[in-house]
VOGU-3710 file (C-alpha; in Angstrom, 3 decimals, decimal comma):
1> xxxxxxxxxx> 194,325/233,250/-83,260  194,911/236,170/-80,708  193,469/234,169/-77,722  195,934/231,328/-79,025  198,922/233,512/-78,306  197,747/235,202/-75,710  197,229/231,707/-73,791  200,407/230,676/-74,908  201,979/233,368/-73,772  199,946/232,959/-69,898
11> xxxxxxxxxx> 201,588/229,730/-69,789  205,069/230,458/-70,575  204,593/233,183/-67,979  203,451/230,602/-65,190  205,834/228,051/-66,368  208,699/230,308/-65,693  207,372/231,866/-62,544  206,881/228,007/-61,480  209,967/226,806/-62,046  211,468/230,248/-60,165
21> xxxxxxxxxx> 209,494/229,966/-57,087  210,078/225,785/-57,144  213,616/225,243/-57,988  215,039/221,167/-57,668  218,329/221,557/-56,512  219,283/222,558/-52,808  222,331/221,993/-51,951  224,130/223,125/-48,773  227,973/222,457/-48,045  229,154/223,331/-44,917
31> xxxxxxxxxx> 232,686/223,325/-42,436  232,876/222,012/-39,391  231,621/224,484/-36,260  232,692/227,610/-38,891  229,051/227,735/-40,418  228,120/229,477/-36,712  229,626/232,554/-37,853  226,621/233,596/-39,751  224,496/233,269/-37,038  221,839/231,826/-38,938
41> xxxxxxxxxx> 218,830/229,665/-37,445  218,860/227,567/-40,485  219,545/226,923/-44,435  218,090/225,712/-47,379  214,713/227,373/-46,997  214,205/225,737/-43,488  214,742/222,361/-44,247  218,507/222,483/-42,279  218,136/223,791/-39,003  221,148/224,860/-37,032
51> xxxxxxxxxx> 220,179/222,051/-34,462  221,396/219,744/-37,414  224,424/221,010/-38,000  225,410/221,488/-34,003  224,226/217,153/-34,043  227,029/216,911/-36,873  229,565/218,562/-34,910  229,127/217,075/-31,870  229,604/213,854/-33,920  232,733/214,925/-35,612
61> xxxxxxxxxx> 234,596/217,444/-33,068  237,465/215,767/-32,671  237,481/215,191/-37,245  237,790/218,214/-38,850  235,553/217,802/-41,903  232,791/219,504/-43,689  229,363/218,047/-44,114  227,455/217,607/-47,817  223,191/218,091/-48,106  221,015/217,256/-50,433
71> xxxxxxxxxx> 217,085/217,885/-50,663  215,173/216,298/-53,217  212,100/218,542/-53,167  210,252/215,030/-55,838  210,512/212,765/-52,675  210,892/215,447/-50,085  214,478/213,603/-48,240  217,264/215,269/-47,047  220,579/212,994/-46,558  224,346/214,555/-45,878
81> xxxxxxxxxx> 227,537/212,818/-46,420  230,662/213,831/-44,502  233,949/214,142/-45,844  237,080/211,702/-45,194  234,696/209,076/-44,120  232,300/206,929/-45,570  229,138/208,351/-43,201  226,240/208,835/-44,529  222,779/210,054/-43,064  219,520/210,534/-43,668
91> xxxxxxxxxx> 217,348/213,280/-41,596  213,853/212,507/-40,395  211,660/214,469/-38,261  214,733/216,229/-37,291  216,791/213,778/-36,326  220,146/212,088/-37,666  219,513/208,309/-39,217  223,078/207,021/-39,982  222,267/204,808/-43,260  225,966/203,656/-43,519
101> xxxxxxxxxx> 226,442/200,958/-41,254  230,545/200,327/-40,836  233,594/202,703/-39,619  235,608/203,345/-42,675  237,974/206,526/-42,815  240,000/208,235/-45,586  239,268/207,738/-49,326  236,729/210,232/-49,591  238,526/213,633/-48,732  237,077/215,874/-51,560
111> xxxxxxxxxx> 234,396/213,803/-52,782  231,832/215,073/-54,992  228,120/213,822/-53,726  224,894/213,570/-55,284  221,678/211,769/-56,120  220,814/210,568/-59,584  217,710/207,920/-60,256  216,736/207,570/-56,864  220,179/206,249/-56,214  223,339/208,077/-53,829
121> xxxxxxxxxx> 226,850/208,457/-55,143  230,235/209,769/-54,589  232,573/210,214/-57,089  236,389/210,940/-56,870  238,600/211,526/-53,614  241,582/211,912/-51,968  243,132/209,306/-49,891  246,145/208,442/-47,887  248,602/207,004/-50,945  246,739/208,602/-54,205
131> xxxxxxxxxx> 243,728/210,620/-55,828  241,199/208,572/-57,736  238,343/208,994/-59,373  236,260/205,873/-58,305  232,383/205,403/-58,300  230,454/204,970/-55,308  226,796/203,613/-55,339  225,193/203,486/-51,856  223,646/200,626/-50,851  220,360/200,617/-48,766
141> xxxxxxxxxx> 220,091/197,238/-48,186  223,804/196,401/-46,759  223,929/199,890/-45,243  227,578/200,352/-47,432  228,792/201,525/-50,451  229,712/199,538/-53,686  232,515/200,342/-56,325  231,212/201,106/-59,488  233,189/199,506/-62,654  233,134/202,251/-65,286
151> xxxxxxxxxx> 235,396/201,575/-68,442  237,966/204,128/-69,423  238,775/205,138/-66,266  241,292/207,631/-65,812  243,858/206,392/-62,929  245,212/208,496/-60,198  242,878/211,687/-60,988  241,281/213,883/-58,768  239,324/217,010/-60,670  238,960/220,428/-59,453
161> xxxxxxxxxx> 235,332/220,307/-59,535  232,584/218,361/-60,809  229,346/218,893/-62,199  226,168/216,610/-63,016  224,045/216,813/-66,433  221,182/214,866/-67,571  223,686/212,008/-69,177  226,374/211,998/-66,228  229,188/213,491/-65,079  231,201/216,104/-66,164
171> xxxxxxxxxx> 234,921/216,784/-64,106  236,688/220,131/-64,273  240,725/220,272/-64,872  242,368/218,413/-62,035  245,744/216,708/-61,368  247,048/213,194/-60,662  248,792/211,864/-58,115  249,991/208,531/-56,278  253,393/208,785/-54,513  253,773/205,111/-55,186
181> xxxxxxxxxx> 254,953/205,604/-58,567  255,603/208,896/-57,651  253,439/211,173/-60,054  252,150/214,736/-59,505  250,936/215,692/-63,359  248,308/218,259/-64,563  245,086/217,747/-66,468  244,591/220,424/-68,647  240,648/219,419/-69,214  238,891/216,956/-67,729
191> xxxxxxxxxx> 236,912/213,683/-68,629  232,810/212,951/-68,541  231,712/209,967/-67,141  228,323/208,443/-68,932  226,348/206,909/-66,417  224,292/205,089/-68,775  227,065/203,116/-70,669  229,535/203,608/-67,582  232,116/204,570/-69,846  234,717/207,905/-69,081
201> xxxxxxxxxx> 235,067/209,978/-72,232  238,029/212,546/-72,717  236,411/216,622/-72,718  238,592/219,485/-74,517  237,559/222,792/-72,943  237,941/224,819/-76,095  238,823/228,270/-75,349  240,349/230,555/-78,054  241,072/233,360/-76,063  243,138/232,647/-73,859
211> xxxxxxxxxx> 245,399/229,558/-72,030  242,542/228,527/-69,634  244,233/225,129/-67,784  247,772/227,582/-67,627  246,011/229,977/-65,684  244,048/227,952/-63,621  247,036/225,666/-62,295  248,914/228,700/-61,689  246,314/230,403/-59,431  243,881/229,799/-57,175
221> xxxxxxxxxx> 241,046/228,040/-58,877  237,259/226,327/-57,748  234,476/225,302/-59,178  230,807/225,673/-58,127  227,513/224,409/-59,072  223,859/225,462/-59,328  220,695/223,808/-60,823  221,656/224,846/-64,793  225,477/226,150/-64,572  228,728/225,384/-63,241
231> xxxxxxxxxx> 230,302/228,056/-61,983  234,122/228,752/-62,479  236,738/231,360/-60,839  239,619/231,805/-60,701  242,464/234,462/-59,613  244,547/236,192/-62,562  247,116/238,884/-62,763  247,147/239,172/-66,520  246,317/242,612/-67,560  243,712/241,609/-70,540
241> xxxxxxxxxx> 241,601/239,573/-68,190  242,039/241,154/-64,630  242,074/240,130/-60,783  239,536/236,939/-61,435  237,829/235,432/-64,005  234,384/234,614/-63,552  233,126/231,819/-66,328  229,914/229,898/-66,469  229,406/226,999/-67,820  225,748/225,881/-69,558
251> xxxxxxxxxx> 225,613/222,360/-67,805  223,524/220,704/-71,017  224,544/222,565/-73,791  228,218/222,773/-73,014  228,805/226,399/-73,985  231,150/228,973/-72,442  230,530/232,438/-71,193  232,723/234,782/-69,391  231,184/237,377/-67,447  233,284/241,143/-67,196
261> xxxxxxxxxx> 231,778/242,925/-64,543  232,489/243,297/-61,097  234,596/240,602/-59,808  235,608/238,839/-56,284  236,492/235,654/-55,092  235,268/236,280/-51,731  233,329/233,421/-51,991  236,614/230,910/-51,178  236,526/230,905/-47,677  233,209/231,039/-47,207
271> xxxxxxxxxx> 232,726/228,504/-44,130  229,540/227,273/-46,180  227,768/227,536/-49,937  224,211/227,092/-50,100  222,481/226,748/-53,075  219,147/227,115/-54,272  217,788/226,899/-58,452  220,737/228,880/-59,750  221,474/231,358/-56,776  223,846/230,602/-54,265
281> xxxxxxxxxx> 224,691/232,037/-51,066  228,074/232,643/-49,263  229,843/234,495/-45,988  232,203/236,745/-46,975  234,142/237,863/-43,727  235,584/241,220/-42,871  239,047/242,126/-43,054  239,795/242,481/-39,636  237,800/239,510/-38,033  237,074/235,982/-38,526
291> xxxxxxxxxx> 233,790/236,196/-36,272  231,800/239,141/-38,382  231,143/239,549/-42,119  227,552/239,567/-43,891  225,965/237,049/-46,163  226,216/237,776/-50,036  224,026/236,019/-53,412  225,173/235,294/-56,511  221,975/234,390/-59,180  223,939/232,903/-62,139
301> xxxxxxxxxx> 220,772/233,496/-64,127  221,760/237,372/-63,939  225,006/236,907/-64,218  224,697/234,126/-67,618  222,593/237,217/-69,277  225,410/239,530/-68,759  227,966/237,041/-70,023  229,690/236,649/-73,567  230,246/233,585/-75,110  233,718/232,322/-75,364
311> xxxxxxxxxx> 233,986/228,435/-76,159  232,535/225,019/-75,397  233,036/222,100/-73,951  233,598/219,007/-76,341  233,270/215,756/-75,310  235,563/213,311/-77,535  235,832/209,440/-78,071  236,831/207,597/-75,527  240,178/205,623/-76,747  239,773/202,639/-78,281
321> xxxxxxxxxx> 241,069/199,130/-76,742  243,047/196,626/-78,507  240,891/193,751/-78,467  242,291/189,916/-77,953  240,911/188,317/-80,907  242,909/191,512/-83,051  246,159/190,581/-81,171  245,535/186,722/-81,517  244,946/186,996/-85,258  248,601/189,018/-85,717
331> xxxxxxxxxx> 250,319/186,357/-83,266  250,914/183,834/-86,822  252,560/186,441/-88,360  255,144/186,665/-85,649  257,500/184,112/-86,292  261,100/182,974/-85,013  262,493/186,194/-86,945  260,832/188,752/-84,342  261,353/186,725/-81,366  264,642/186,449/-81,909
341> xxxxxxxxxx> 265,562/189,781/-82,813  263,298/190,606/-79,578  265,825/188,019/-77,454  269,315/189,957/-79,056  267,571/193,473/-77,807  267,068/192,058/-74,472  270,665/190,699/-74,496  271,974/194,114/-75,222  269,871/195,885/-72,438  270,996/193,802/-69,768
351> xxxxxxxxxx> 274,456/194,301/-70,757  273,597/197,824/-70,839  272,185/197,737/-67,414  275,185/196,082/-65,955  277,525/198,467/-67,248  275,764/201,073/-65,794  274,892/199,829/-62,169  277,510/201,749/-60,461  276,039/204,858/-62,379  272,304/204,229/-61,720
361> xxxxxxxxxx> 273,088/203,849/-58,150  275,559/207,059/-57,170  272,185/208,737/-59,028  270,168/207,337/-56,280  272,574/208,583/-53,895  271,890/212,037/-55,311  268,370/211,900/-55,408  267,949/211,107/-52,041  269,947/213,527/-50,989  267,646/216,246/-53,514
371> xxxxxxxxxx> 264,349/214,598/-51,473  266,332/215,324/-47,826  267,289/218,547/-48,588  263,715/219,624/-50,123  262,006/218,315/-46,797  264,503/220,101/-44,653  263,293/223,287/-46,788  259,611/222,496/-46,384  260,298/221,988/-42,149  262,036/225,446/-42,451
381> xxxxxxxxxx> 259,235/227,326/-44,153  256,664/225,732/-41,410  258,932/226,621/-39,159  259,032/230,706/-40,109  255,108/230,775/-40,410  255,026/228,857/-36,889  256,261/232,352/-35,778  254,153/234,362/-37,168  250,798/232,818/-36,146  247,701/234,393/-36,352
391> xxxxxxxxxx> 249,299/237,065/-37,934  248,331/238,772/-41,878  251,636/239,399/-43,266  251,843/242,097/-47,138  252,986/240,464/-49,938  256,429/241,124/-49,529  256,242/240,231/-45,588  254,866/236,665/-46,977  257,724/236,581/-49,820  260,468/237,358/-47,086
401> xxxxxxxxxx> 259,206/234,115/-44,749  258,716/231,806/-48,264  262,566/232,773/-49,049  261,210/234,389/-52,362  262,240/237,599/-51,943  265,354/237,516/-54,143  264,044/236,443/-56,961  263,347/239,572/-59,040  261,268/238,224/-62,250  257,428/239,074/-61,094
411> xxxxxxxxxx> 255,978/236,280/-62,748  258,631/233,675/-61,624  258,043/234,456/-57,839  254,262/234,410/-58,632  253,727/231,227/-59,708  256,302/230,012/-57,168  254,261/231,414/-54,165  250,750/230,210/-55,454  252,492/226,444/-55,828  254,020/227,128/-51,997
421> xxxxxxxxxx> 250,369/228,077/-50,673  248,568/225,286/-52,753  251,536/222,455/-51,213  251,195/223,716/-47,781  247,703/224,321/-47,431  246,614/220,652/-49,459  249,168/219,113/-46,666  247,565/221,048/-43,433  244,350/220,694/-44,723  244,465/216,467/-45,276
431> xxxxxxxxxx> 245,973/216,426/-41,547  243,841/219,311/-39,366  240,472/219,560/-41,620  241,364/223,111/-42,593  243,770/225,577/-44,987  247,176/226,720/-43,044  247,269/229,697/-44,808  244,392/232,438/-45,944  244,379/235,109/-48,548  242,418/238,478/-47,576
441> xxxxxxxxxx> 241,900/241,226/-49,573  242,692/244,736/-48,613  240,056/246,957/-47,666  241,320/250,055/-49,006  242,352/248,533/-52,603  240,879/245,182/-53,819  243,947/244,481/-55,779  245,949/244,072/-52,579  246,355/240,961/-51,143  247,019/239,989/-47,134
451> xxxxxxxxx> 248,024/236,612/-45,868  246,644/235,150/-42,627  248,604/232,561/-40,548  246,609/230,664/-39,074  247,844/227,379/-36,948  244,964/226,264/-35,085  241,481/226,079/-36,166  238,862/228,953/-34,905  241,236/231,790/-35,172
//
């Protein structure tokens, strides 16, 4: 009996060490040219050299992007995606194999890329006209990639984050856009998307504590991933939780944990994120210079032991349609009584409508004059940062060039100036390939925060 245990215990003990020293997921996100700040020879345990990346940029100097890289340690490849295009490469021996064989641009701004059953996807993106959250399968044969149908599908939605368990695809808060319609809403939880059944299911992130989506939408908010967690933070100013919140997410189990030790969120501006098991790696710069800083490590495996649990994430039913043969088998029951009381309320509504013409149209007049004026506004702000390029401006510097410096409730010019910095920054980012506008802390007191101008890229 004792030499049972003790050789069960040996192999737990090499199990774990295995799985340590072997980890299966390497990831590696990188900016254009920025990554050369760190001065490293290469990532990802070797298997990204820096003659790679320097390839990739040669490629894409004239589209700012950011590259995506996957290793699958099983079959020992190594493929990147870029951003806003559909290119897609594999790297042998070294050298750059471009597996996507047409020039398509846009669409994919934001996508979120991996590997699942010896099969490539993207999911979700920004283009031009809307967000979406569309399934890509690559296609080794035709060199292209093929839209997935997936029922359920939530339209116009582009997620803060996304993370991959062993059933699909979970996506993290979010918002949804398409100026056709026009509509700019919030998602206050997210949706999972069942690669098996390709079916979208709705997800409640079920947090007692506190308002979770409020605070996220009204800060500064990402999402990372490792091998076994997702990784959430996000800014606060609310007294109970403090600067950030740091919460980690159990990728198959669901559950919750918020982690109340030390704190940062230098790891937004990082000009790459490599990742390795469940420790990821980051350049946090210093707060005088863009060109010097020092690498930092996160292992989520520490920081999950030192976290308390707070909530889960549920996964509901997805809604159910209304089938044909349900609506054919309630069509008898119609009858000349509904369809004509359906014909008087039509009757009455275009009487209404032409009654009100005049009305509907001196509105239009004013809205267009609303959407004038607010662009005027917007080419005025651009205008006062213009001048003060390359420059970090305090917070009340930055609140003078916004025009938010007379309005006297804390919370109200908050949430204005973190909506200001996520409009301006989303609309330089989508045209020049990076943010308009940087936060840095202050050196002397964390809790300060500068703001960096910056106009052209390399500053």
């Amino acid at each position: 009996m004792k030499f049972k245990f003790l050789f069960f215990c040996l192999y737990l003990f090499f199990s774990l060490s295995t799985k340590a020293a072997d980890p299966e997921f390497y990831r590696l996100k990188v900016a254009t040219k920025r990554w050369e700040v760190a001065e490293r020879s290469s990532f990802l345990n070797g298997k990204v050299s820096k003659e790679i990346l320097s390839q990739l940029d040669s490629i894409y100097q004239n589209l700012p992007t950011g590259y995506d890289l996957n290793y699958d340690p099983s079959s020992q490849t190594l493929t990147v995606f870029i951003h806003c295009s559909f290119d897609f490469y594999s790297i042998q021996d070294g050298q750059l194999v471009k597996e996507y064989q047409f020039a398509n641009r846009g669409y994919t701004c934001g996508s979120y890329f991996f590997k699942k059953n010896n099969a490539y996807y993207i999911l979700g993106g920004r283009g031009f006209w809307n967000s979406h959250a569309d399934l890509m399968e690559f296609d080794t044969l035709n060199g292209s990639w093929e839209f997935k149908q997936a029922y359920y599908q939530p339209l116009d939605y582009y997620p803060l984050g996304a993370y991959q368990t062993s059933k699909g695809m979970m996506t993290w808060l979010g918002e949804y856009t398409n100026p056709r319609i026009p509509r700019i809403e919030k998602e206050a939880n997210g949706f999972f998307l069942d690669m098996e059944k390709k079916s979208w299911q709705p997800i409640k992130i079920d947090i007692k504590e506190f308002d979770f989506a409020q605070i996220a939408h009204s800060n500064e908010s990402h999402l990372y991933e490792t091998e076994d967690y997702a990784f959430s933070v996000t800014t606060s100013q609310l007294p109970k939780l403090g600067w950030y919140i740091w919460i980690i997410i159990e990728k198959e189990t669901g559950k919750l944990f918020v982690y109340e030790g030390n704190k940062h969120t230098e790891m937004f501006d990082s000009p790459y994120l490599e990742v390795i098991g469940n420790t990821f790696r980051y350049f946090e710069y210093n707060l005088n210079s863009n060109s010097e800083g020092k690498e930092k490590m996160i292992d989520l495996d520490i920081i999950r032991s030192q976290s308390r649990e707070i909530g889960q994430v549920v996964v509901l039913d997805a809604a159910e349609k209304t089938s044909k043969a349900s609506l054919l088998s309630v069509l008898p029951w119609i009858g000349f009584p509904v369809i004509f009381l359906l014909a008087l309320w039509l009757g009455i509504q275009i009487q209404k409508r032409k009654n009100t013409a005049d009305q509907t149209a001196q509105g239009s007049d004013k809205e267009t004059d609303g959407e004038q004026e607010s662009e005027e506004e917007n080419a005025e702000i651009l205008q006062q940062l213009l001048r003060h390029n390359g420059k970090k401006l305090s917070t009340e510097e930055f609140d003078a060039v916004l025009g938010l410096h007379e309005i006297t409730n804390f919370d109200s010019k908050r949430i204005k100036r973190s909506r200001l910095i996520k409009s301006i920054n989303k609309q330089h980012e989508e045209k020049n390939g990076f943010p308009l506008i940087t936060r840095i802390k202050s050196s002397e007191d964390k809790r300060f925060i500068f703001y960096k101008i910056t106009f052209e890229n390399g500053n």
